[in-house]
N, C-alpha and C positions, 0 to 999 in steps of 0.2 A: 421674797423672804431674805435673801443675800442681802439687802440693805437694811433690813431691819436689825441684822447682828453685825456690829462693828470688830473691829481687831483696837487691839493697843495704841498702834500708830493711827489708827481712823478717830479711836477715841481721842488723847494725845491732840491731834491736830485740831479734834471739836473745840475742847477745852481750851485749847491755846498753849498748851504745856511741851515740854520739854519730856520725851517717852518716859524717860526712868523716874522721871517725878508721876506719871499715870502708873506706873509699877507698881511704887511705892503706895502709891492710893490705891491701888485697889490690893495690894498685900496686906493692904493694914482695914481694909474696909470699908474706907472713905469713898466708894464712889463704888456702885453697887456693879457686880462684876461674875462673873461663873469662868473655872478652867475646865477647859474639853485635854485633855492629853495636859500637855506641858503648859496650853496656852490658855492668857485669857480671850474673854471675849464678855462683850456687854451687848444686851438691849438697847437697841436706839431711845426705844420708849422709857422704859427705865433711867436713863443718862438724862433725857429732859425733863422728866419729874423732881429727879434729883436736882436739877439745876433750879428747876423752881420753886421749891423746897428751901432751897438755900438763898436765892434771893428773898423770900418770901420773911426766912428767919434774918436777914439782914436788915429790912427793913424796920424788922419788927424791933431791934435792936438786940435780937437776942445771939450770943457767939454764934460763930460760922460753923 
């Protein structure tokens, strides 16, 4: 179960991003996310549906 819930920096590093920019995304909603206390935390499984969600509307031509 420990690796199926990522942290910020675990996400961040999935994505390829810079942490405060996964912050930012998931403060604002962009990238699907829950906070336990102060922090968040994501779904592994979640995070890659999202991603293929987004590739998927990329292809399709439609905004990211």
């Amino acid at each position: 179960m420990a690796d199926e819930i990522l942290t910020i920096r675990e996400v961040a590093e999935l994505l390829k991003l810079n942490e405060k920019t996964a912050y930012k995304l998931a403060l604002a909603g962009e990238i699907p996310g829950f906070k336990v206390g102060g922090s968040w935390r994501f779904e592994r499984q979640a995070i890659a549906s999202w991603i293929k969600r987004k590739v998927e509307e990329q292809q399709k031509g439609r905004p990211a």
